[in-house]
C-alpha atoms as a printed R data frame, in Angstrom:
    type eleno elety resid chain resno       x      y       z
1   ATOM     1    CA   UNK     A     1 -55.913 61.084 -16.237
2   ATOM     2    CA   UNK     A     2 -57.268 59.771 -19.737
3   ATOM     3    CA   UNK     A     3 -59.344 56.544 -19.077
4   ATOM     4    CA   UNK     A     4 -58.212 53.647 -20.538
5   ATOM     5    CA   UNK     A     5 -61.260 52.899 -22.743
6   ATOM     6    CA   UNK     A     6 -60.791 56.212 -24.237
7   ATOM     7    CA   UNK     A     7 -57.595 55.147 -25.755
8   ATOM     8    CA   UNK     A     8 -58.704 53.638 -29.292
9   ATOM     9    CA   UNK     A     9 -57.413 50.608 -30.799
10  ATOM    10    CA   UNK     A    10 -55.548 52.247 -34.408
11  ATOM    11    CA   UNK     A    11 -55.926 55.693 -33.115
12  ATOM    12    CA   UNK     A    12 -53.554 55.738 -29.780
13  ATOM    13    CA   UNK     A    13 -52.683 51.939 -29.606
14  ATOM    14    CA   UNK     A    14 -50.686 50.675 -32.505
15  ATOM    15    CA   UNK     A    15 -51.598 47.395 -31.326
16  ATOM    16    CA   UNK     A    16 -49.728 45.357 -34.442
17  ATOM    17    CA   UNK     A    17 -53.222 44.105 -35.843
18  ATOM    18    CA   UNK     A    18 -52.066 44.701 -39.362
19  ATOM    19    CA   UNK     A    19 -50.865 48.216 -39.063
20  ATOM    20    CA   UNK     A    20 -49.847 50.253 -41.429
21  ATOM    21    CA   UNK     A    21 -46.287 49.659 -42.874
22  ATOM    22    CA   UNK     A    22 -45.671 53.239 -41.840
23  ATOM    23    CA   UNK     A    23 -47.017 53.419 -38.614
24  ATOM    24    CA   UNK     A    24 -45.265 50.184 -37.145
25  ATOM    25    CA   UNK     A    25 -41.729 51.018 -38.662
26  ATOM    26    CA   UNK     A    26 -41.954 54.685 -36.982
27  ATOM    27    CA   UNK     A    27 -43.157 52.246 -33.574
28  ATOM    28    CA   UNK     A    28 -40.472 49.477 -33.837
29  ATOM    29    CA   UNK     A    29 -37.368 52.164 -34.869
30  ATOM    30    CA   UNK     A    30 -38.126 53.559 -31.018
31  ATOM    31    CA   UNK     A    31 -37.627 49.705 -29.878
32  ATOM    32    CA   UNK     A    32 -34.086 49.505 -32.049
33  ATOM    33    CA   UNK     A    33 -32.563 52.789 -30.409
34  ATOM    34    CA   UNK     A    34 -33.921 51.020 -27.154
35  ATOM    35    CA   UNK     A    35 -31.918 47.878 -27.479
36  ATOM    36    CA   UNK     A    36 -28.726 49.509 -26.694
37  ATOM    37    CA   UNK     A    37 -29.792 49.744 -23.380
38  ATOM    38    CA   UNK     A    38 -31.511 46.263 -21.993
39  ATOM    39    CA   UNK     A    39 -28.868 43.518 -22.764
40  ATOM    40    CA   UNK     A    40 -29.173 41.572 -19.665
41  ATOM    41    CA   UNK     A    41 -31.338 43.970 -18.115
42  ATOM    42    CA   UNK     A    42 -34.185 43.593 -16.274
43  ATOM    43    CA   UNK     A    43 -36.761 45.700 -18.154
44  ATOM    44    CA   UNK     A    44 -40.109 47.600 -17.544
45  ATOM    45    CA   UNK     A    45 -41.931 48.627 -20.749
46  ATOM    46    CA   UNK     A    46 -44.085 51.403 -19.033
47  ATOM    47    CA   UNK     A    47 -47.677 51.798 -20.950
48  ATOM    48    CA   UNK     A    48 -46.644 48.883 -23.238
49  ATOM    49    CA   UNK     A    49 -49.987 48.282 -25.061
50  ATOM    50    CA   UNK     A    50 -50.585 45.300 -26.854
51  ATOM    51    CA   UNK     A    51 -46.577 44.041 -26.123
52  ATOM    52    CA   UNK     A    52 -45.623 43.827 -29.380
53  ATOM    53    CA   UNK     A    53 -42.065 45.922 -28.121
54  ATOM    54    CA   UNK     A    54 -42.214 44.366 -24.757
55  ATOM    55    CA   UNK     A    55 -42.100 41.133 -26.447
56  ATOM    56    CA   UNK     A    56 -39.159 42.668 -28.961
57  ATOM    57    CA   UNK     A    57 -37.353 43.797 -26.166
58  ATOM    58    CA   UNK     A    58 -37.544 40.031 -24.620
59  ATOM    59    CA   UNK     A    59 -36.646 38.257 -27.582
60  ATOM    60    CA   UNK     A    60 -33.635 40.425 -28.170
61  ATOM    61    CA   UNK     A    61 -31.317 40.644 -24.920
62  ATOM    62    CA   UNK     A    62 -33.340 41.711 -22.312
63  ATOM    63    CA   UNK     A    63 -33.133 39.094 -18.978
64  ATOM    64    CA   UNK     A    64 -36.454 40.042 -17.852
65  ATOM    65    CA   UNK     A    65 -39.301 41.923 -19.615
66  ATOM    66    CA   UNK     A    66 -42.522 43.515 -17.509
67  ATOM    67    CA   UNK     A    67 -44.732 44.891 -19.838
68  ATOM    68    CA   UNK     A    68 -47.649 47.328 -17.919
69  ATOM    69    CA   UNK     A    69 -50.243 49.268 -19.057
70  ATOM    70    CA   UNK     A    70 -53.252 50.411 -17.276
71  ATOM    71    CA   UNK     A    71 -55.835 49.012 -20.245
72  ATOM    72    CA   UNK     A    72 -57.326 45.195 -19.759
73  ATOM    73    CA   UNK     A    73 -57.978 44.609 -22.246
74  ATOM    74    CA   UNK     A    74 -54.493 46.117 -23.989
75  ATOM    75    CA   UNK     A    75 -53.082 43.461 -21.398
76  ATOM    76    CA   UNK     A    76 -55.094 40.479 -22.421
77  ATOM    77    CA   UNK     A    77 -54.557 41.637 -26.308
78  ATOM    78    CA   UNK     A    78 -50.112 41.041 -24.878
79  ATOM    79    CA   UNK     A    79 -51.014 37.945 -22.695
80  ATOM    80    CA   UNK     A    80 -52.510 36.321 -25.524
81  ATOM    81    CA   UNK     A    81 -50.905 36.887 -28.756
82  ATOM    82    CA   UNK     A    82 -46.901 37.376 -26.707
83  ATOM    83    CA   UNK     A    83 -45.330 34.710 -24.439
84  ATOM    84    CA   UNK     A    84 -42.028 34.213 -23.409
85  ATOM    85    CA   UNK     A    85 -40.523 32.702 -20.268
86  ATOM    86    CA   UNK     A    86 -38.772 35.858 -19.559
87  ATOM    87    CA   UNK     A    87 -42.005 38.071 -20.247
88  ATOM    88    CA   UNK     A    88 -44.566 39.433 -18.054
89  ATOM    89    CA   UNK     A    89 -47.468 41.104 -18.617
90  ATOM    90    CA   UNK     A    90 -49.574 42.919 -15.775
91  ATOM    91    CA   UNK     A    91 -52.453 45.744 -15.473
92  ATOM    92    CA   UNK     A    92 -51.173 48.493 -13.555
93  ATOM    93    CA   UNK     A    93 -51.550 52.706 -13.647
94  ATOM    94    CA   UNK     A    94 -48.094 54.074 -14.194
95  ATOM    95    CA   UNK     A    95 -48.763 56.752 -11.795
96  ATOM    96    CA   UNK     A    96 -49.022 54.065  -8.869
97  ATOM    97    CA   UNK     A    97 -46.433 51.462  -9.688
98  ATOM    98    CA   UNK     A    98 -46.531 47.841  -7.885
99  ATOM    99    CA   UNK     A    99 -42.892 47.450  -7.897
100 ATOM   100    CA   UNK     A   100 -40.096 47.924  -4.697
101 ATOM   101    CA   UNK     A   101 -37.805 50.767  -4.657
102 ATOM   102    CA   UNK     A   102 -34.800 50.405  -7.234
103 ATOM   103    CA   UNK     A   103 -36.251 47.156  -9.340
104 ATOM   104    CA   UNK     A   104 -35.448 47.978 -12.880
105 ATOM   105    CA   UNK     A   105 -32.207 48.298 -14.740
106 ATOM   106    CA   UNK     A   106 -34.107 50.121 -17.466
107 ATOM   107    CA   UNK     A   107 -37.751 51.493 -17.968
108 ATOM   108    CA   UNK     A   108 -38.903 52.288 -21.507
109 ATOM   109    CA   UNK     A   109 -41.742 54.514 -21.697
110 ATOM   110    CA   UNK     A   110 -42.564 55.669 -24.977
111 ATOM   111    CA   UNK     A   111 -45.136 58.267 -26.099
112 ATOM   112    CA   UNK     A   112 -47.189 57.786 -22.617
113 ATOM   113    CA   UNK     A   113 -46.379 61.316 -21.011
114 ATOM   114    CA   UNK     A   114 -48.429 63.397 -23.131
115 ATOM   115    CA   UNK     A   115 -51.304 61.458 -22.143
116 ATOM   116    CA   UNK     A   116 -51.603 62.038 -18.165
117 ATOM   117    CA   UNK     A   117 -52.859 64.854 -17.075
118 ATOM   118    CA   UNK     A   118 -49.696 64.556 -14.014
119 ATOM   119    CA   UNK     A   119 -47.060 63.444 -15.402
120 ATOM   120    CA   UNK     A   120 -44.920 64.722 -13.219
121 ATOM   121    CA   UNK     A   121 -46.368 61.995 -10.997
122 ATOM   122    CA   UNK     A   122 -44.988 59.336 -14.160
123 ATOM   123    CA   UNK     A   123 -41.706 60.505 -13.729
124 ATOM   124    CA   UNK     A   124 -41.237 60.707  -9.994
125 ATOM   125    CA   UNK     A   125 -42.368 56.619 -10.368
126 ATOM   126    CA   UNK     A   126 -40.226 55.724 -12.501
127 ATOM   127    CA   UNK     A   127 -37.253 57.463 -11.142
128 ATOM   128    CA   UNK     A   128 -38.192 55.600  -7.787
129 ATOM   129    CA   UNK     A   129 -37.813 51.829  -8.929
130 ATOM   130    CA   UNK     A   130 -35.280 52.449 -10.949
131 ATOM   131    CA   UNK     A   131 -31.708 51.191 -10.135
132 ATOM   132    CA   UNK     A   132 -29.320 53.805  -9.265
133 ATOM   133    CA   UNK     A   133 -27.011 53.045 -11.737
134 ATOM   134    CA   UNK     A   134 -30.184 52.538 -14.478
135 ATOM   135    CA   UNK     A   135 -31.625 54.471 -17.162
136 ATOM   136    CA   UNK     A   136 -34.870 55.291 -18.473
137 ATOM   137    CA   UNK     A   137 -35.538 55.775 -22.140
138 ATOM   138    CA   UNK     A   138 -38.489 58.427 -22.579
139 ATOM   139    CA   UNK     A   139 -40.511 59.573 -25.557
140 ATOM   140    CA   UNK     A   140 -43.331 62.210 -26.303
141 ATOM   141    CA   UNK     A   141 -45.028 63.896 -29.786
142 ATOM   142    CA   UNK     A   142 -42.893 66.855 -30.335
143 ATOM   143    CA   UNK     A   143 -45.570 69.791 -30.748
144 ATOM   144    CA   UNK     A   144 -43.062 72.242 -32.751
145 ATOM   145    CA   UNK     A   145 -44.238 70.644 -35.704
146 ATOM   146    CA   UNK     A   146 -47.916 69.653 -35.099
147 ATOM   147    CA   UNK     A   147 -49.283 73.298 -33.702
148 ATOM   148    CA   UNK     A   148 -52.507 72.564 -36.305
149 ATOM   149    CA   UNK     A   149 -53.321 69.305 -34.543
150 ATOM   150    CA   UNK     A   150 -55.564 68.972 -31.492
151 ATOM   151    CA   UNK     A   151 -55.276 65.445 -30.730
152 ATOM   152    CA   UNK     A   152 -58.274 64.831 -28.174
153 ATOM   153    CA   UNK     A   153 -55.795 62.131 -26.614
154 ATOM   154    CA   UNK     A   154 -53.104 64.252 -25.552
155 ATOM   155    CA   UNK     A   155 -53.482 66.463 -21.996
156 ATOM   156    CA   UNK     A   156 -50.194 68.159 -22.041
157 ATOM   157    CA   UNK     A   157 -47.707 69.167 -25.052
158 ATOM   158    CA   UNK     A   158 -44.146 69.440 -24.945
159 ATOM   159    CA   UNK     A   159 -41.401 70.989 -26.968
160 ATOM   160    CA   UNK     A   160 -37.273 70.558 -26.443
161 ATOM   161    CA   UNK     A   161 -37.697 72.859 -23.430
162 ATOM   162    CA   UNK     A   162 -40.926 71.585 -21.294
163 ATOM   163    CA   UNK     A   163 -39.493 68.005 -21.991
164 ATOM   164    CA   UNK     A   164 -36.048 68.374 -21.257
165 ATOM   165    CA   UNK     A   165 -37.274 70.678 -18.448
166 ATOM   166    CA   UNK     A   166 -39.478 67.627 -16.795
167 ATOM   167    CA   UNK     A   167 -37.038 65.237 -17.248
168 ATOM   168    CA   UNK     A   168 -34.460 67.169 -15.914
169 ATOM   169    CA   UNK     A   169 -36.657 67.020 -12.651
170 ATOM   170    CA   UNK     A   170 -36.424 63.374 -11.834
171 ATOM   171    CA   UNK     A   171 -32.862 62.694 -13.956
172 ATOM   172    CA   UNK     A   172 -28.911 64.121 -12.577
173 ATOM   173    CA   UNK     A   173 -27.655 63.367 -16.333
174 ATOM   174    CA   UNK     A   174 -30.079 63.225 -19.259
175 ATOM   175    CA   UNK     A   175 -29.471 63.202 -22.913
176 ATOM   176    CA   UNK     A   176 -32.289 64.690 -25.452
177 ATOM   177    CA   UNK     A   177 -32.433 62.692 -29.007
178 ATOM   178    CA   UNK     A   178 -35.290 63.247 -32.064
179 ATOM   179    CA   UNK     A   179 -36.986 60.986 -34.432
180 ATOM   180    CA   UNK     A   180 -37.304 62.373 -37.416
181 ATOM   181    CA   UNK     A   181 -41.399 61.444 -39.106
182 ATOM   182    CA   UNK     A   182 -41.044 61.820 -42.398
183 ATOM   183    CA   UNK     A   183 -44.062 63.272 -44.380
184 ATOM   184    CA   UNK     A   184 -46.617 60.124 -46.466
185 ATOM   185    CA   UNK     A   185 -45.439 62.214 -50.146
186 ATOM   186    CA   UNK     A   186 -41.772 61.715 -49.311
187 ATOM   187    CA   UNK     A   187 -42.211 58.023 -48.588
188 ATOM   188    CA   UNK     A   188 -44.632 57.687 -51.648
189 ATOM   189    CA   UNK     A   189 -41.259 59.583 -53.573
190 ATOM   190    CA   UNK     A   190 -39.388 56.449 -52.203
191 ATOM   191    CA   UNK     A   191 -41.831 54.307 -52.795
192 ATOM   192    CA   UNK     A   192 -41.914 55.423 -56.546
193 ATOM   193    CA   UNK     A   193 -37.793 54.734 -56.752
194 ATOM   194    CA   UNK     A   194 -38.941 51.025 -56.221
195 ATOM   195    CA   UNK     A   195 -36.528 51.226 -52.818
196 ATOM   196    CA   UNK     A   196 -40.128 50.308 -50.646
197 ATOM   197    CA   UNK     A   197 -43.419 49.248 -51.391
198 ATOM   198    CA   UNK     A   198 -45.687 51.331 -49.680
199 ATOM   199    CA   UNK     A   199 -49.435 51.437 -49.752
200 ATOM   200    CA   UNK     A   200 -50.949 54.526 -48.045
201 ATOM   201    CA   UNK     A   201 -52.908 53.222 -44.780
202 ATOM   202    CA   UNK     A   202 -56.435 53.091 -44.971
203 ATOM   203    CA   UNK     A   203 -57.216 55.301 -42.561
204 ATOM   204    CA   UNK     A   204 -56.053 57.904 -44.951
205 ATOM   205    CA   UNK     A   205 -57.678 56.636 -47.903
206 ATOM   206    CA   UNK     A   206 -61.028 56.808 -46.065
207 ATOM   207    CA   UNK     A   207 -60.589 60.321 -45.502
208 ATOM   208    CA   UNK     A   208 -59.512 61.050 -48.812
209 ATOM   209    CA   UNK     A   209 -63.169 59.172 -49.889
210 ATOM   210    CA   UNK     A   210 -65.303 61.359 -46.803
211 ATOM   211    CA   UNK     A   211 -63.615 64.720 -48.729
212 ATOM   212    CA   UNK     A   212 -64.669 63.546 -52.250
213 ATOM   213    CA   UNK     A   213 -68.316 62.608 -51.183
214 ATOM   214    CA   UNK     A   214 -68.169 66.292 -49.142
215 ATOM   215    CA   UNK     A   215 -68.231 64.368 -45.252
216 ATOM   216    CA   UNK     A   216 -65.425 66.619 -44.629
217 ATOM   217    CA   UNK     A   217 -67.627 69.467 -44.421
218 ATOM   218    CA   UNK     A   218 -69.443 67.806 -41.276
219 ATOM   219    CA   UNK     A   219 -66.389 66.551 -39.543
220 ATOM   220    CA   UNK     A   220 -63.366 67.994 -37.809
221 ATOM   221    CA   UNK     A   221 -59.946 66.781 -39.702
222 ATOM   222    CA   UNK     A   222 -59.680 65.375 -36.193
223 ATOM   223    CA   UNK     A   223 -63.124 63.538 -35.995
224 ATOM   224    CA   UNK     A   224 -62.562 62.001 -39.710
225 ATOM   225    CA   UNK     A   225 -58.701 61.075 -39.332
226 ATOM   226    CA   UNK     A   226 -60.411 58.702 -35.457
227 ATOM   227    CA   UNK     A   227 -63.212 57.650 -37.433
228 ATOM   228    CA   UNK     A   228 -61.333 56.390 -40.194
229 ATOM   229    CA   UNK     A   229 -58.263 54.685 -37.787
230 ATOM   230    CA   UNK     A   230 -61.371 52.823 -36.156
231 ATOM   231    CA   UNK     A   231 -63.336 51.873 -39.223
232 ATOM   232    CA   UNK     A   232 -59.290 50.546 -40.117
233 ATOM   233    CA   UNK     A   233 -59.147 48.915 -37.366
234 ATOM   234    CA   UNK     A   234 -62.518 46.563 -37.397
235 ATOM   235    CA   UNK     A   235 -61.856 45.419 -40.933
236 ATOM   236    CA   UNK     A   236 -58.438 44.756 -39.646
237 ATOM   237    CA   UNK     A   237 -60.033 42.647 -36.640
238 ATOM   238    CA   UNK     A   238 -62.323 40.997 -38.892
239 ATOM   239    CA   UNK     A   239 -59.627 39.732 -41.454
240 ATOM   240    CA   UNK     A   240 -57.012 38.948 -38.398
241 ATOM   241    CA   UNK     A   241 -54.519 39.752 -35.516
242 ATOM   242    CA   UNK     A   242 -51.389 40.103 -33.926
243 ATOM   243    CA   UNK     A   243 -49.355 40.486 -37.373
244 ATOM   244    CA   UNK     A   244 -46.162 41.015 -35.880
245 ATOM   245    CA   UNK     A   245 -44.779 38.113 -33.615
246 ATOM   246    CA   UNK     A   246 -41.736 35.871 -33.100
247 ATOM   247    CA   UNK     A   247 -39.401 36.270 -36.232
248 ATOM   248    CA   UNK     A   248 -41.627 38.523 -38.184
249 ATOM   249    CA   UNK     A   249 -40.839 41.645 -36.657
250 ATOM   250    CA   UNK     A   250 -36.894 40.900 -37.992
251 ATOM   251    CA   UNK     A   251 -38.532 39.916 -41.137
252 ATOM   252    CA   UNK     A   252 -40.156 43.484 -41.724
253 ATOM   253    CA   UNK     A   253 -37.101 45.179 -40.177
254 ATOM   254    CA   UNK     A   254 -35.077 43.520 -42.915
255 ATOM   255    CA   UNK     A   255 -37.242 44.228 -45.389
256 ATOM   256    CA   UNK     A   256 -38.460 47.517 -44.981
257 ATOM   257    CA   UNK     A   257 -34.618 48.884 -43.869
258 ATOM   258    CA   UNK     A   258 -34.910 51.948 -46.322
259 ATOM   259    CA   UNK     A   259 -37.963 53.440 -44.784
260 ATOM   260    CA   UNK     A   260 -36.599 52.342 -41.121
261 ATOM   261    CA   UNK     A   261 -33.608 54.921 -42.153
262 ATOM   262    CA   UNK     A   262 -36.309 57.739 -42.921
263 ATOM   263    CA   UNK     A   263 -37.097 58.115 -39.129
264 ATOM   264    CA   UNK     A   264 -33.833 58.786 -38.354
265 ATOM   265    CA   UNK     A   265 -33.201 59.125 -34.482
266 ATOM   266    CA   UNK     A   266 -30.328 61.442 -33.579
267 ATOM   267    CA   UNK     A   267 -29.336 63.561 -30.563
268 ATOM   268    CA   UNK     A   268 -30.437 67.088 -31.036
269 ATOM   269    CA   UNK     A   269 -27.590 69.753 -30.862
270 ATOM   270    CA   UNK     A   270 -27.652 73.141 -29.410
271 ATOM   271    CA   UNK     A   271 -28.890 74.459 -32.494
272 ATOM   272    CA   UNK     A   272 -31.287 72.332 -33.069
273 ATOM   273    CA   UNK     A   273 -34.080 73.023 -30.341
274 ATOM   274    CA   UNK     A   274 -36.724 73.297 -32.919
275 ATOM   275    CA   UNK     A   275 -36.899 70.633 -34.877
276 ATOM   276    CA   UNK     A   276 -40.056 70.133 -36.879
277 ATOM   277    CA   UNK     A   277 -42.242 66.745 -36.703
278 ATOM   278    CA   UNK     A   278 -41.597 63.821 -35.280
279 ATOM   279    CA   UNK     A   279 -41.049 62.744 -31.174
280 ATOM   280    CA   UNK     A   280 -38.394 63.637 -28.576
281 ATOM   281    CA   UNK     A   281 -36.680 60.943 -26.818
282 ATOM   282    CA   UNK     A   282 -34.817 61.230 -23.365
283 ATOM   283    CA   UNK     A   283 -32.215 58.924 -22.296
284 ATOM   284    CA   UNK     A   284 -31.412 59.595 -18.578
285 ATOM   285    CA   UNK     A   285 -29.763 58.600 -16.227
286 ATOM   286    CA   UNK     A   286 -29.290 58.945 -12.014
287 ATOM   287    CA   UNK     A   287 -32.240 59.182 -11.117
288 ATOM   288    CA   UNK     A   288 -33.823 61.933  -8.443
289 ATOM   289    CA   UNK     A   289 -35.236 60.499  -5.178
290 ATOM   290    CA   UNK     A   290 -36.626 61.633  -2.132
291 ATOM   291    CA   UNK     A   291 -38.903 63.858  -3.438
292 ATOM   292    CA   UNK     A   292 -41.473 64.983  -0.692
293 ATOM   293    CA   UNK     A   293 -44.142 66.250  -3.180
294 ATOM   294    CA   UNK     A   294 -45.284 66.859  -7.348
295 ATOM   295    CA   UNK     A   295 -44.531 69.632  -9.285
């Protein structure tokens, strides 16, 4: 399994420390489709970060919030910066959960898979302490459309079949949806209608600098695009944190609504098993117990 300190702040983490417009809209759109399932719920955000969605979830219907993740110091980033006398915040490895048998109406778990090198492991957890009647809402990177990337972070990579095929594994009834990522030139097009105002993050920018002064000669696209989301990230420390709390996250869900609509999520149909770009998201239910070993 990745260690937690290899997981970078703005790389892997969108920790809400002044993200990107972009990046936290494509984040919090995965925490809308989610609130369909946690009214009254008692909730476990699985690998929740900082806690900017566990706290979402909280504030918006849930009964009961545990946010996890197996990262400190993601967990002191939540404890501090997220309260809520219906939130709770612990370190804990996803793998080896410190919950009873059947404790959860609904675990959220999004993009965490691709990162464990077992997540087979993941998935027999969670479908052990969750309720019978539950359901667990489930995303990873869809690597149809991002065969040219070699994120360093990621240990395995799934398409529509190796995910629904895993999920199908731990889950009697599961339904497969797909966030749509929309490309930076056809939010700048929106952006130039006037319908968003949308500044390119800087992450990109510095890249676009390290290929103008020839860095990008020295350095993987990879290496440059981490360097850059870190060099983003301590300015972004420097000048100040936790962006997103209490009634701003309604405030930039209000007012960024037309690029919320670009990542569209929508369930995939039979004919649509390769869709380009973007993340898969499983929505299953009845979950598989019992097991007597991993896959």
């Amino acid at each position: 399994m990745i260690k937690s300190s290899e997981l970078g702040w703005g790389t892997e983490r969108m920790a809400a420390i002044k993200p990107s417009t972009y990046t936290f809209a494509m984040h919090i759109k995965r925490y809308l489709f989610a609130l369909d399932h946690i009214k009254g719920a008692h909730v476990l955000d699985a690998a929740c970060g900082a806690g900017y969605g566990t706290y979402f979830m909280a504030q918006n219907g849930a009964d009961k919030v545990y946010g996890i993740d197996i990262s400190g110091e993601a967990i002191r980033f939540a404890e501090d910066f997220y309260k809520a006398d219906n939130l709770e915040f612990r370190v804990m490895d996803l793998c080896a959960l410190d919950f009873a048998r059947c404790s959860f109406d609904t675990i959220i778990s999004f993009e965490t898979i691709e990162h464990l090198d077992r997540p087979q492991k993941c998935l027999r957890e969670v479908a052990r302490v969750l309720e019978p009647s539950g359901v667990a809402v489930i995303s990873a990177p869809n690597e149809e459309g991002r065969k040219n990337v070699n994120n360093p972070f990621h240990l395995r990579k799934f398409n529509y079949e190796s995910f629904a095929r895993l999920i199908g594994s731990y889950f009697r009834e599961y339904e497969i949806f797909y966030q749509y990522v929309p490309s930076y030139d056809e939010i700048r097009n929106l952006g130039s209608n006037g319908e968003i105002d949308f500044e390119l993050p800087l992450r990109f920018k510095l890249t676009r600098i390290a290929r103008i002064v020839g860095l990008h000669r020295i350095f993987s696209c990879n290496a440059k695009l981490f360097l850059a989301a870190k060099v983003e990230n301590m300015l972004a420390r420097l000048s100040g944190r936790a962006t997103f709390t209490g009634t701003n996250f309604w405030n930039f869900i209000k007012s960024n609504a037309s690029l919320l609509r670009m990542f569209e999520i929508k369930k995939i149909g039979i004919d649509e098993t390769k869709v380009r770009k973007g993340s898969l998201i499983a929505v299953a239910h009845l979950p598989i117990r019992n097991m007597s070993f991993y896959e």
